[in-house]
N, C-alpha and C positions, 0 to 999 in steps of 0.2 A: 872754366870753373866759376869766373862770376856769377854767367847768367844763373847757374845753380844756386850759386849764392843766392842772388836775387828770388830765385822761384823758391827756397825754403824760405826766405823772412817777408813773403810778400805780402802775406795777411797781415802780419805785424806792421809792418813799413804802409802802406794803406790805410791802415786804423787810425793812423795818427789823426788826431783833429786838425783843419786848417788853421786855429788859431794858435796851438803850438807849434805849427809848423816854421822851421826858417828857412831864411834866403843867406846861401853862400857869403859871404865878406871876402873870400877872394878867389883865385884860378880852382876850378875843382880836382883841376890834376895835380895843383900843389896840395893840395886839401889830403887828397888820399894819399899821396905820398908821405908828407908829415905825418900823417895817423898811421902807416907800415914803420916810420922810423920809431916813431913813439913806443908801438908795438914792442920793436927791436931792442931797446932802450931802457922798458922798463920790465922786460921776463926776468932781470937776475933780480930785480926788486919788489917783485910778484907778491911776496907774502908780506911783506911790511905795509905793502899797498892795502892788502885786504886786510890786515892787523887795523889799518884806520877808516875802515869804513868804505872801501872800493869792491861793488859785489863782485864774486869771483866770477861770477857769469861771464858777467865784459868782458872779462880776458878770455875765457873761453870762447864767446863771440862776437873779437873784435875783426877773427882774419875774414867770419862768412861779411859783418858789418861794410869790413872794406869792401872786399867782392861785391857786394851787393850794391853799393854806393859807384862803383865804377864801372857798372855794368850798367845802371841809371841812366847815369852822365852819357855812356856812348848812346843810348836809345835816343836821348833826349838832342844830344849835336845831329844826328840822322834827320830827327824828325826837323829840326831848327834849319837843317840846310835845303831840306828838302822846299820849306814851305819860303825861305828866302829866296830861292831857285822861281821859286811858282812868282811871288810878288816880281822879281824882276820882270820873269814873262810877260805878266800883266802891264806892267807900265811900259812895256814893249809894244804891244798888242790893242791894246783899249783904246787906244785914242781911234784906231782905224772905226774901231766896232762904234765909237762915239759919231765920227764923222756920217757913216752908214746909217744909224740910228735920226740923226740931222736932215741928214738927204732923203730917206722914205720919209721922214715925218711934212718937211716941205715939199713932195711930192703928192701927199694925200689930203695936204691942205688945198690942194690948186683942182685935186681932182674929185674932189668931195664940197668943193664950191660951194654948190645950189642942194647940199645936204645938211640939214644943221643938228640933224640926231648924228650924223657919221663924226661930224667935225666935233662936236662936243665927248664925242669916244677916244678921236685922239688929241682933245684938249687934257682928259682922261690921264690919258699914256704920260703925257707929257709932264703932268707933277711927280715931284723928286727930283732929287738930284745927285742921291747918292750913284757909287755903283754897281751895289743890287739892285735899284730903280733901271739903271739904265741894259742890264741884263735882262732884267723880266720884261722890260720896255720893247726889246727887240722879238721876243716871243709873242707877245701882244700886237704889234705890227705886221706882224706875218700871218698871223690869223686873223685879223681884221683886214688884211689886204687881201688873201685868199678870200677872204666870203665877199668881196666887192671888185671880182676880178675887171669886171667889164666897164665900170668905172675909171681904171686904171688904165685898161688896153686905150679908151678913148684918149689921154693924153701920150700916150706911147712910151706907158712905162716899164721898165726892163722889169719884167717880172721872177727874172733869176734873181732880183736882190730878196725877193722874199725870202728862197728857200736859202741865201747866204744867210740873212736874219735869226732863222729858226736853227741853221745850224749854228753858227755863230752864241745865238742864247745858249744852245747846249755843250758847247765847249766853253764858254767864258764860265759858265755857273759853276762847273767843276774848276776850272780857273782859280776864281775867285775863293773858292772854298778852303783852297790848298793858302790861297796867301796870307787868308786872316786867318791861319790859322792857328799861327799863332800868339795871337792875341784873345783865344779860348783857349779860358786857362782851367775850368773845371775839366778833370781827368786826364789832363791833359801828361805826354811826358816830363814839361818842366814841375808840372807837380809832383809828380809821383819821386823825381831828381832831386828834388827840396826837402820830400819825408825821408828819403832815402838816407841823405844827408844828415836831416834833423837826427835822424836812429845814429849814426856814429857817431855825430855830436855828443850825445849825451856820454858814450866810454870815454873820447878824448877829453872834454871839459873834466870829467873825473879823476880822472889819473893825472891831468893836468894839476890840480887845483893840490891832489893827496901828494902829490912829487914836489908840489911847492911847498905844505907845508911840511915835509918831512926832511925835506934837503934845503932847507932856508940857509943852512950854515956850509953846505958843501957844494961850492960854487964848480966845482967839475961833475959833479949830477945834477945841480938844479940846471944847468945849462938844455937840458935833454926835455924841460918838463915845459917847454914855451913855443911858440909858434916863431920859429924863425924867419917868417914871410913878411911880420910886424918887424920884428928886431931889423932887418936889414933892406925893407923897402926903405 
């Protein structure tokens, strides 16, 4: 029932500008929870609510608001573990592909000697230091040592590192893709988790605020209008 949720208010939820957008203040499964209890909490006081200025809409759609906020959240820990999963790999894995990248590059300096248009292509290769530089560096390597095979054979070099190179660039670049990626935050799911957000924010702060002022004096209902995650962290 969520994701339905989500798929009705998704052009709404979407629309929202980045700079009205917010970021959670705390657990987002305590977040939709407290907004179902609120829900709960405040149906028998439904009309005094909108007597002060709470549009009835909200309450009408506060249960798709949650659904759609909680359906968010799970897309958004999928994508999150997924690309945490990828970064570990990588710091797994890279150092090999660094050392590889190391060893052909001191290989083709020794065998490109009395070359100085070759050596200045992988003087070339060699700036950067990121590592996208050092992914695309091994793609680069491979096709510069392919086109100078015979160069190579003369000091007896293992020319299956090539084609580890070239495979190696094309598994690391999808690698890489997945690990940063979550730190692309345009369109990203934690965006989309934040407007998501932001959209129930606006019923809960409302009903908060109309429960506060209207139960200031009746400490057994205003209790219901507050965020218990503050009161008892």
């Amino acid at each position: 029932m969520s994701k339905e949720n989500f798929e009705t208010l998704k052009g709404t939820i979407e629309a929202i500008e980045p700079a009205d957008t917010k970021i959670p203040n705390m657990p987002v499964d305590v977040y939709v929870q407290e907004a179902s209890d609120l829900q709960e909490w405040s149906n028998e006081d439904q009309a005094q609510l909108v007597e002060v200025g709470v549009p009835q809409a909200y309450f009408d759609e506060m249960e798709e608001r949650i659904g759609a906020l909680r359906y968010a959240q799970s897309v958004w820990n999928k994508d999150r573990y997924t690309m945490e999963e990828a970064q570990q790999e990588w710091e797994e894995i890279s150092p090999q592909a660094y050392d590889l990248k190391n060893e052909i590059e001191h290989s083709f300096r020794y065998a490109f000697r009395k070359r100085p248009d070759l050596l200045n292509k992988v003087s070339g290769i060699e700036q950067g230091t990121s590592d996208s530089d050092m992914v695309q560096d091994l793609s680069d390597l491979a096709t510069l040592g392919n086109a100078n095979l015979p160069l190579l054979t003369a000091i007896s070099f293992d020319e299956a590192k090539l084609d580890q190179a070239a495979n190696q660039a094309t598994e690391l670049s999808v690698l890489l893709a997945k690990a940063n990626g979550e730190r692309k935050e345009e369109g990203s799911p934690k965006i989309t988790r934040d407007k998501a957000y932001t959209y129930l924010k606006q019923v809960v702060d409302e009903i908060y605020q109309a429960g506060k002022y209207l139960f200031w004096k009746d400490e057994g209902k205003l209790e219901g209008y507050s965020s218990r995650y503050f009161t008892t962290a």
